[in-house]
Wavefront OBJ file of the C-alpha trace (Angstrom):
o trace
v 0.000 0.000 0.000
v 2.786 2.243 0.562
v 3.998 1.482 -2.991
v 0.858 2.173 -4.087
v 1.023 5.699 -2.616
v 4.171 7.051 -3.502
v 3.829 6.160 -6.989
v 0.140 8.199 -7.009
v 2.190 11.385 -5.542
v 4.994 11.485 -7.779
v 4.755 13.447 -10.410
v 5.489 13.009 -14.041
v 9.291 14.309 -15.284
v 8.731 17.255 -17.234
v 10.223 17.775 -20.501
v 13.230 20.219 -21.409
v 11.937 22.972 -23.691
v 14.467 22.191 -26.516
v 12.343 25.013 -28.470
v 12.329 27.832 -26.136
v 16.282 27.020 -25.497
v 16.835 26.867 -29.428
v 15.696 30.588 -29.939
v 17.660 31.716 -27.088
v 21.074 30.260 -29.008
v 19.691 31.409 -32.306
v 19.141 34.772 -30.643
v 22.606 34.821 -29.129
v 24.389 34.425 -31.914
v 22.561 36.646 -34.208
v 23.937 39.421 -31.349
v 27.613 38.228 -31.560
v 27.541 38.151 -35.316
v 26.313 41.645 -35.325
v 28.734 42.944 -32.839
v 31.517 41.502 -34.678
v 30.309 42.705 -38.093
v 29.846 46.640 -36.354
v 33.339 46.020 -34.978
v 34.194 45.526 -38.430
v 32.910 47.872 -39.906
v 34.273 50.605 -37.986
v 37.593 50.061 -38.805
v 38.848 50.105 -35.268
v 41.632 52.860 -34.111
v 43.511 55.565 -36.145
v 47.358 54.272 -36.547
v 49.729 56.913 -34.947
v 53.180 57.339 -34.646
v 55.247 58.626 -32.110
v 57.937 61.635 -32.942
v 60.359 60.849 -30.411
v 63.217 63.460 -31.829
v 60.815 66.244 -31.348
v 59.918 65.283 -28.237
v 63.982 65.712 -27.453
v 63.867 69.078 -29.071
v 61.622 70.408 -27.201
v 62.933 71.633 -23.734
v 61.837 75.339 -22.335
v 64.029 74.663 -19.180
v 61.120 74.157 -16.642
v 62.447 70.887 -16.547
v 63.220 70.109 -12.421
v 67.100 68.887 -11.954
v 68.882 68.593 -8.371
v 72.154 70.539 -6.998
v 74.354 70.065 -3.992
v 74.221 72.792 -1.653
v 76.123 71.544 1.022
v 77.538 67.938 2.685
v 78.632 68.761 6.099
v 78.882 67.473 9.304
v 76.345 69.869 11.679
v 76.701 70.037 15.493
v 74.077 70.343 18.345
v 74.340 70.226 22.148
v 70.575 70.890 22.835
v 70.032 67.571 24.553
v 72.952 67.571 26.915
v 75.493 66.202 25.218
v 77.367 66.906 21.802
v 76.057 65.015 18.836
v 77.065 65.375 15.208
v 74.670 64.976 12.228
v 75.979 63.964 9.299
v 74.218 66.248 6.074
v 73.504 66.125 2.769
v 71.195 68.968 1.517
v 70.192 69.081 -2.409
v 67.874 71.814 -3.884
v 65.178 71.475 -6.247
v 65.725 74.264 -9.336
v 64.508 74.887 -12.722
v 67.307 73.503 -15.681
v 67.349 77.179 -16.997
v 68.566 78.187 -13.467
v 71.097 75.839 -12.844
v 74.076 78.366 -14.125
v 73.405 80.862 -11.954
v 72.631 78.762 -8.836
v 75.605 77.058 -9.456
v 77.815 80.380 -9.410
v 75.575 81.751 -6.443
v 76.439 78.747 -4.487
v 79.852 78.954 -5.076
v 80.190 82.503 -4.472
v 78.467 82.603 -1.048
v 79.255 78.633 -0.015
v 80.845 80.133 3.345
v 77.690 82.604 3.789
v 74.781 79.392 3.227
v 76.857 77.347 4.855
v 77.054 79.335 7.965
v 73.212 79.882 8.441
v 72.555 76.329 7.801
v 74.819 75.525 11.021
v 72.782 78.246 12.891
v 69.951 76.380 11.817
v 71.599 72.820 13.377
v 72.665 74.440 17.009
v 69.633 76.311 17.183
v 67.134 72.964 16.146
v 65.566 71.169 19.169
v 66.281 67.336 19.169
v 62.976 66.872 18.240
v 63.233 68.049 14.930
v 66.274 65.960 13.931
v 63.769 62.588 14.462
v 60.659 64.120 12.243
v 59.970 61.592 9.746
v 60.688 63.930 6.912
v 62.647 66.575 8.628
v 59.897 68.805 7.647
v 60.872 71.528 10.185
v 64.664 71.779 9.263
v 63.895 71.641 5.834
v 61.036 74.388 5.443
v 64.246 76.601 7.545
v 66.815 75.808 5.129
v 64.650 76.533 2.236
v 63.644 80.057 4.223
v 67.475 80.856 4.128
v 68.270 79.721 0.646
v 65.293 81.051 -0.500
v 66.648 84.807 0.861
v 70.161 83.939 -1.240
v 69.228 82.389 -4.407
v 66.881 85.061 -6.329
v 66.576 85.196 -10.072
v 66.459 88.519 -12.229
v 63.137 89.174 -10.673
v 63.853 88.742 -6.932
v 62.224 85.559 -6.953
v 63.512 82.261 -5.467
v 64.943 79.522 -7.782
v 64.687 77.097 -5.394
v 61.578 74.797 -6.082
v 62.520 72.133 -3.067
v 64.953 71.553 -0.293
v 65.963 67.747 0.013
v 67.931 66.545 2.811
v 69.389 63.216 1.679
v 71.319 62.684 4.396
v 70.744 63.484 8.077
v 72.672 60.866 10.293
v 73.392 61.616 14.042
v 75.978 60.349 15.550
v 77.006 61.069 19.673
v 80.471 63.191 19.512
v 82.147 62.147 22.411
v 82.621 58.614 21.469
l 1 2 3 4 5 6 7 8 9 10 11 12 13 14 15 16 17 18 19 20 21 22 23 24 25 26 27 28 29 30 31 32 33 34 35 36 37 38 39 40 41 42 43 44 45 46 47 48 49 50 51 52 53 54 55 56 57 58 59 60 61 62 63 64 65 66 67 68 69 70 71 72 73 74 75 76 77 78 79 80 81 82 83 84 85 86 87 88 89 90 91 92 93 94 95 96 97 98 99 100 101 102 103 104 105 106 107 108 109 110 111 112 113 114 115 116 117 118 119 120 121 122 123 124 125 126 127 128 129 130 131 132 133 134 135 136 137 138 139 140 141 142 143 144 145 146 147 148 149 150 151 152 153 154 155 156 157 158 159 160 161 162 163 164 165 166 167 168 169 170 171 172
């Protein structure tokens, strides 16, 4: 009797609907075969070539290059005891500029060179461990910025980079 049941409740299998599935592929492809024949059609992008000795030419001198300003070794006795930090400073200019901040640094080395030490003794300790020495470098770039003017009293320097800022305790 239980037999009897079960086969009473199930239900017939239906069938796949081959037809409805055969206009759905028929429909698919007719949208491939017109994308590919639009694609076609359209040619696909312009050809272009690349001028790469006028793009050598052309230089108006805005171009950024770097330039020593000074490697020294900086004292500062602010926390006690003596300690030495070991400098590299580089400056940010314009190519056109270089010439002149070249000569500039050259002719008052002694003058730049001097500040930036007033700059060291005078720092607290707390600026030597700034992640990007952003305090000593917005001061340096305040002093170079009063030496190295252009024609029209403006600063040449673009950016101050200190490469190299390594402390070391003097009295060892």
């Amino acid at each position: 009797m239980a037999e009897e049941q079960v086969t009473e409740v199930a239900e017939p299998k239906k069938k796949l609907p081959i037809k409805t599935l055969m206009v759905i592929v028929v429909v698919l492809l007719l949208e491939m075969v017109t994308a590919i024949v639009a694609y076609m059609m359209a040619g696909g992008p312009d050809e272009t070539m690349a001028d790469r000795q006028g793009a050598a030419l052309v230089d108006d001198g805005t171009a950024p290059v770097e330039q020593l300003v000074v490697e020294e070794r900086f004292a500062n006795s602010k926390q006690g005891a003596v300690y030495l930090y070991d400098t590299q400073i580089y400056i940010q200019i314009q190519k056109k500029h270089q010439p002149k901040a070249e000569e500039m640094l050259k002719n008052m080395s002694a003058t730049i060179s001097a500040d930036i030490h007033t700059i060291f003794r005078r720092a607290e300790p707390s600026y030597m461990h700034e992640d990007a020495l952003q305090t000593l470098t917005r001061q340096i770039k305040e002093v170079l910025d009063k030496h190295l003017v252009d024609e029209e009293k403006k600063s040449m320097v673009q950016k101050v980079l200190i490469t190299r800022c390594t402390e070391y305790r003097a009295d060892y």
